[in-house]
SEZA-460381 format. One record per residue (C-alpha): x, y, z; residue in one letter. Coordinates in steps of 0.2 Angstrom, whole numbers, padded with zeros to 4 digits, always signed. Layout:
XYZa ...
//
This chain:
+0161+0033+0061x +0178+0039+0062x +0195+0038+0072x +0194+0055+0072x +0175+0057+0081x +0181+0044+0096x +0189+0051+0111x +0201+0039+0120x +0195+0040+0141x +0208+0028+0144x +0222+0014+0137x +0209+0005+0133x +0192+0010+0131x +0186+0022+0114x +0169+0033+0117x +0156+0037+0104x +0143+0049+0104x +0124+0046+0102x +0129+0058+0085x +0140+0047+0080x +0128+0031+0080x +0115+0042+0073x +0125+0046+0059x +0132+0026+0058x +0112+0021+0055x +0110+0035+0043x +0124+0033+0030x +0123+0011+0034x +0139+0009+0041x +0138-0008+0050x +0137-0007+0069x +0132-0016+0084x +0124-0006+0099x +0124-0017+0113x +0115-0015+0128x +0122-0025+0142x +0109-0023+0155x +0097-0037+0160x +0084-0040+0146x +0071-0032+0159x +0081-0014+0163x +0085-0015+0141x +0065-0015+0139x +0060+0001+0149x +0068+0011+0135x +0083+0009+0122x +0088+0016+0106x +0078+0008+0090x +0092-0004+0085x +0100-0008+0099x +0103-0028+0103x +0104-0035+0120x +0119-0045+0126x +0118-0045+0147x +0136-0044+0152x +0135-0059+0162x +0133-0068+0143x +0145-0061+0134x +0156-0076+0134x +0143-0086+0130x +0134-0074+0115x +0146-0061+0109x +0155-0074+0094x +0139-0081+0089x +0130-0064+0087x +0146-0056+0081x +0152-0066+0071x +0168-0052+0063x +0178-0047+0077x +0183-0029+0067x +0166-0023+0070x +0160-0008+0077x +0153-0012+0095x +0145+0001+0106x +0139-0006+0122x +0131+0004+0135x +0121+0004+0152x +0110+0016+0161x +0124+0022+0174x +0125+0004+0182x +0145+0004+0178x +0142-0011+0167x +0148-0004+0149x +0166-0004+0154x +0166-0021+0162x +0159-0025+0145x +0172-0018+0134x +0186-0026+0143x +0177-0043+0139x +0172-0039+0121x +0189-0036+0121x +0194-0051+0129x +0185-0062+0114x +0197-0055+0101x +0186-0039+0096x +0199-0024+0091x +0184-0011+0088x +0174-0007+0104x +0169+0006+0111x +0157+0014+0124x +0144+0025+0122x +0150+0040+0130x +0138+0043+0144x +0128+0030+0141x +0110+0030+0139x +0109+0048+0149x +0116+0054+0134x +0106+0048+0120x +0088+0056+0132x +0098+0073+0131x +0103+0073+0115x +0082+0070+0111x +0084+0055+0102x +0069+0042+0103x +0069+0027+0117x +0059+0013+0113x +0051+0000+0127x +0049-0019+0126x +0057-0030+0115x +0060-0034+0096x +0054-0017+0095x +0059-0011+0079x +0053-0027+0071x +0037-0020+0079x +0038-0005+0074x +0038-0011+0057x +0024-0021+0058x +0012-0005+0065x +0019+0004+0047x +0014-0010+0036x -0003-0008+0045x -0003+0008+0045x +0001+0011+0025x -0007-0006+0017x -0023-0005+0029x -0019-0024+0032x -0036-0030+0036x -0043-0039+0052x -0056-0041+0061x -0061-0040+0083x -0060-0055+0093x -0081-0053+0094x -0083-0055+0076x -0072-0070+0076x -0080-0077+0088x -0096-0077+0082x -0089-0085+0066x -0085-0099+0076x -0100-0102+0085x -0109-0100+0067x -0099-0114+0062x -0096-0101+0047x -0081-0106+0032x -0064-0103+0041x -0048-0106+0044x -0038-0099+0058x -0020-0101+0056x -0009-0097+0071x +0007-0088+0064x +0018-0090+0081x +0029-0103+0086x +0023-0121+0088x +0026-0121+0105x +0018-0103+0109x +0003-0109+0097x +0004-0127+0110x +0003-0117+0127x -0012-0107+0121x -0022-0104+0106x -0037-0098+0097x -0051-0111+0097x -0052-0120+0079x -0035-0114+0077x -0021-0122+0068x -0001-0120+0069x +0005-0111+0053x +0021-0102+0059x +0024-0086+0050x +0035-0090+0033x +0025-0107+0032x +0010-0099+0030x +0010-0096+0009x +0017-0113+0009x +0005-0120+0016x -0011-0106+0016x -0019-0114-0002x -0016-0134+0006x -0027-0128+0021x -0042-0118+0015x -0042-0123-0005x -0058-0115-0004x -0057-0098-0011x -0072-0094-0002x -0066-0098+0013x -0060-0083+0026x -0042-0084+0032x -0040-0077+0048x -0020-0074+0054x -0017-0073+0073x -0002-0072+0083x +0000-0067+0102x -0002-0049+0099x -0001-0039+0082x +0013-0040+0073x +0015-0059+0067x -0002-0058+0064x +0001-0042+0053x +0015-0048+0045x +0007-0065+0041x -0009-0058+0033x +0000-0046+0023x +0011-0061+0018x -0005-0068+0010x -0013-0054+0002x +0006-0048-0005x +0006-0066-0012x -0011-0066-0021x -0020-0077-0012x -0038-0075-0018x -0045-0079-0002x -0056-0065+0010x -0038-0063+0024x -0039-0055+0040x -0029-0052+0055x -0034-0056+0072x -0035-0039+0079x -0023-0037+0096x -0023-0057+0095x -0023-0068+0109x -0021-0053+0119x -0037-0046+0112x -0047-0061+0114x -0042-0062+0131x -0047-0044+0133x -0065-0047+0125x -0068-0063+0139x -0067-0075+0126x -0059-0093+0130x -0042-0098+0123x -0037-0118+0121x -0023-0124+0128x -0013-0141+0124x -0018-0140+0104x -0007-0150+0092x -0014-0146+0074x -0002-0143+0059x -0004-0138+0043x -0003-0154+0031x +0010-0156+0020x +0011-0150+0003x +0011-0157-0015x +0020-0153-0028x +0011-0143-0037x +0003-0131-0023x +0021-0131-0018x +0024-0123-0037x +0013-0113-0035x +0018-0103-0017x +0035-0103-0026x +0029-0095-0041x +0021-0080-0030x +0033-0081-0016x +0046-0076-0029x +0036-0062-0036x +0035-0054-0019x +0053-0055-0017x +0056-0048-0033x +0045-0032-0028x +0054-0031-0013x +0072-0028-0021x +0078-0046-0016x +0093-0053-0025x +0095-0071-0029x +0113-0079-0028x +0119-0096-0033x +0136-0104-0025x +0149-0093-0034x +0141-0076-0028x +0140-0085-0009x +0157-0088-0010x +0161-0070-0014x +0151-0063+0000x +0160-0074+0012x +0177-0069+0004x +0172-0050+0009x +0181-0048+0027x +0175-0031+0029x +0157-0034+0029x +0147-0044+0041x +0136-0060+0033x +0123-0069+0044x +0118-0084+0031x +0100-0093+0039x +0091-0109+0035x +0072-0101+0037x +0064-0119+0039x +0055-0128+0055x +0070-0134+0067x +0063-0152+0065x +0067-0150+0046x +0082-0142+0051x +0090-0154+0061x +0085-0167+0048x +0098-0159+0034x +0105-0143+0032x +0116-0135+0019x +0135-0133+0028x +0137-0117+0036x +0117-0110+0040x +0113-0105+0057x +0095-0109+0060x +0081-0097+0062x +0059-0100+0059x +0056-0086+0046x +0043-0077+0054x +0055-0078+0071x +0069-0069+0059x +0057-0054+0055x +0050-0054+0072x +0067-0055+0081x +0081-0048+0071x +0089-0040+0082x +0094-0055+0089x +0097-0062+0075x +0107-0052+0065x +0113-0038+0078x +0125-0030+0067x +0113-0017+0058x +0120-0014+0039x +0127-0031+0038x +0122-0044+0026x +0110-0057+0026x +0109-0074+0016x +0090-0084+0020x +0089-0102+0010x +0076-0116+0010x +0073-0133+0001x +0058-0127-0007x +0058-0109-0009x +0043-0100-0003x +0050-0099+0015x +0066-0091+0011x +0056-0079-0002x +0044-0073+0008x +0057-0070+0025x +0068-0061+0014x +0054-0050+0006x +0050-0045+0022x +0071-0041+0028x +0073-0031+0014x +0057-0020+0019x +0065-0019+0034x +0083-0010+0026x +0094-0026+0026x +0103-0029+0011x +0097-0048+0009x +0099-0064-0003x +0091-0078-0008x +0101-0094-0010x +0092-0103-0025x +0104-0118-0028x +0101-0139-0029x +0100-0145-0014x +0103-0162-0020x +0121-0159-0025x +0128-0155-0009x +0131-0166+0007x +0120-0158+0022x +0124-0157+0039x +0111-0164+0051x +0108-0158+0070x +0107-0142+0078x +0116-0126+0073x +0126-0125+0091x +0117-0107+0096x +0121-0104+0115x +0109-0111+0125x +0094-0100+0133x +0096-0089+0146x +0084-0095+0159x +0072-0084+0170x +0087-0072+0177x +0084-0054+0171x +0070-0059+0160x +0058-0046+0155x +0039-0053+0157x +0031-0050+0141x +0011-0048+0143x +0006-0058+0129x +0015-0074+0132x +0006-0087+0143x -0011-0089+0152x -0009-0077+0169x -0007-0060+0161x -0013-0043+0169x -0027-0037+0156x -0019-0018+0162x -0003-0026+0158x -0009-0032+0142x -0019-0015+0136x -0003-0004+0141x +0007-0016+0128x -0006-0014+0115x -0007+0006+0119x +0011+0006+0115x +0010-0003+0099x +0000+0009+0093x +0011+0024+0094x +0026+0015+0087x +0022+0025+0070x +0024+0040+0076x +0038+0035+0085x +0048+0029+0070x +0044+0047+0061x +0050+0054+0076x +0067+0043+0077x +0070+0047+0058x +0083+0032+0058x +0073+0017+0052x +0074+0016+0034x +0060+0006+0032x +0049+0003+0015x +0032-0006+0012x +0028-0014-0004x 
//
């Protein structure tokens, strides 16, 4: 965008037009659309790669998620009078480049452009497009079910968070979160024979994760749990609650070997590798945006990190980006110890349009940090949107509208035009 497509509506406050944020996504100009409604009001309907900062946590967000004060914000609201309030404290933090939408999200329905419900909804959208063009396989919650009870060669591997994975879970299921699982995949079912099923809460970690495995060669028979937890519960089938299985760790040579194929994905997917000297030139670049992420579990994390990476599970990063990494067309540095984690994550942001790195550098030359990254704290139950596929006391109409959605996101994205996606 330019100075000269803004309009000043006061001493302080610079508009933009729903044009002028299409054309931003389009050419790949770095901005950050903010919508600072509550997270429930932001998932009725929003504009494909808009993030979510409430105002009430600006304070408290707005540095961490934004990390260059020069960029671009737009915030906007629904008519609620919250986007100017949200300026002056955007403002406030140091920011010299804000700017609201100028009538807000009216604006964008009228112009015709797309509004998209829920929540990580372009990272969703993706998911339904690598379905839709790879045919990722899966199979019905009945069809799984009767594997189990036919005590046939399986191995469930639940690709959500360990805590999600802890509060409910597939029967026989173990916790394999998302970029852990072509680490790890081989190590579990050695067995070529045996059938890898993927599952996640509803369908997009479990897309992504079985995609992972086929894109990485795995000779096994991979499926996806179709629709997920939400689907089994939909079929009348009974979830376990409580589990603590994990994957075992790996030796050295299986960990080799997911690094070997890790990287060929990576490679396919455009993904550049950098070593110390290139870093330091992508943080000496001021004008760009650079979010760097250690992709590991937060137990490995915490344990010892390189200085300066923020935290953030693999899978969570391709599920979640918008929160993540709200600036769209900055760029993004992913690193782990061993390699296939950071690969794999990567291959999967570069499909998503982000111009994204590897860091491939000794870890045992440098002096890691240890403890938490220092994200803000969670936001507690204020404002929070209920998503039907977490927890045990979900609506099933609740839970088939959410699925009905999902499968209309295709078209959706054809019709938004802005995405940018590709699928290897």
């Amino acid at each position: 965008m330019t100075t000269e497509t803004l309009d000043r509506t006061s001493d302080r406050t610079l508009t933009a037009t729903p044009q002028d944020i299409r054309r931003a996504l389009l050419v790949g100009s770095e901005i950050a659309l903010i919508d600072v409604r509550e997270e429930h009001e932001f998932a009725q309907g929003h504009p494909l790669f808009a993030a979510q900062i409430p105002l009430r946590r600006i304070d408290e967000e707005a540095r961490w998620r934004i990390p260059r004060l020069d960029t671009p914000i737009i915030v906007y609201d629904d008519g609620e009078g919250l986007a100017r309030k949200a300026a002056v404290r955007f403002e406030g933090l140091g920011y010299t480049d804000v700017r609201e939408l100028e009538g807000g999200l009216n604006a964008w329905r009228e112009a015709g452009y797309e509004l998209f419900e829920d929540v990580n909804s372009y990272s969703k959208a993706f998911g339904e497009l690598v379905e839709h063009r790879r045919h990722t396989p899966s199979l019905a919650a009945e069809e799984v079910q009767a594997l189990i009870r036919e005590k046939a060669d399986i191995a469930i591997l639940d690709a959500r968070r360990y805590d999600e994975y802890n509060t409910m879970s597939i029967p026989t299921g173990t916790s394999v979160p998302g970029a852990e699982l072509v680490l790890r995949a081989r190590t579990i079912a050695p067995d070529p024979d045996t059938t890898i099923i993927v599952n996640c809460a509803g369908r997009t970690r479990s897309i992504i994760g079985t995609q992972s495995l086929v894109n990485a060669g795995l000779p096994n028979p991979i499926f996806a749990l179709r629709n997920g937890t939400i689907g089994w519960t939909l079929a009348g089938q009974e979830l376990e609650t409580g589990q603590t299985r994990v994957a075992p760790e790996v030796d050295n040579r299986s960990a080799e070997d997911a690094r070997a194929h890790a990287r060929d994905v990576a490679y396919r997917a455009g993904v550049k590798r950098i070593g110390w000297e290139e870093l330091e030139e992508l943080k000496a670049d001021k004008a760009r945006t650079l979010y760097l992420y250690d992709v590991r579990q937060p137990r490995e994390y915490e344990s010892g990190h390189l200085p300066g990476f923020r935290n953030a599970q693999g899978g969570q990063l391709v599920q979640e980006t918008d929160h993540n990494a709200p600036v769209r067309g900055a760029r993004i540095v992913v690193t782990d110890d061993i390699g296939p984690r950071a690969d794999m994550t990567a291959s999967w942001l570069a499909q998503l349009g982000w111009e994204v790195f590897v860091l491939d550098v000794d870890w045992s030359a440098v002096t890691l940090e240890k403890g938490p990254d220092g994200a803000p704290g969670p936001r507690g139950p204020e404002g929070r949107y209920k998503r039907p596929y977490e927890g045990t006391d979900n609506k099933a109409a609740a839970m088939q509208a959410y699925l009905d959605w999902e499968y209309g996101l295709v078209a959706q994205l054809e019709r938004d035009g802005t995405h940018g996606f590709f699928v290897i």
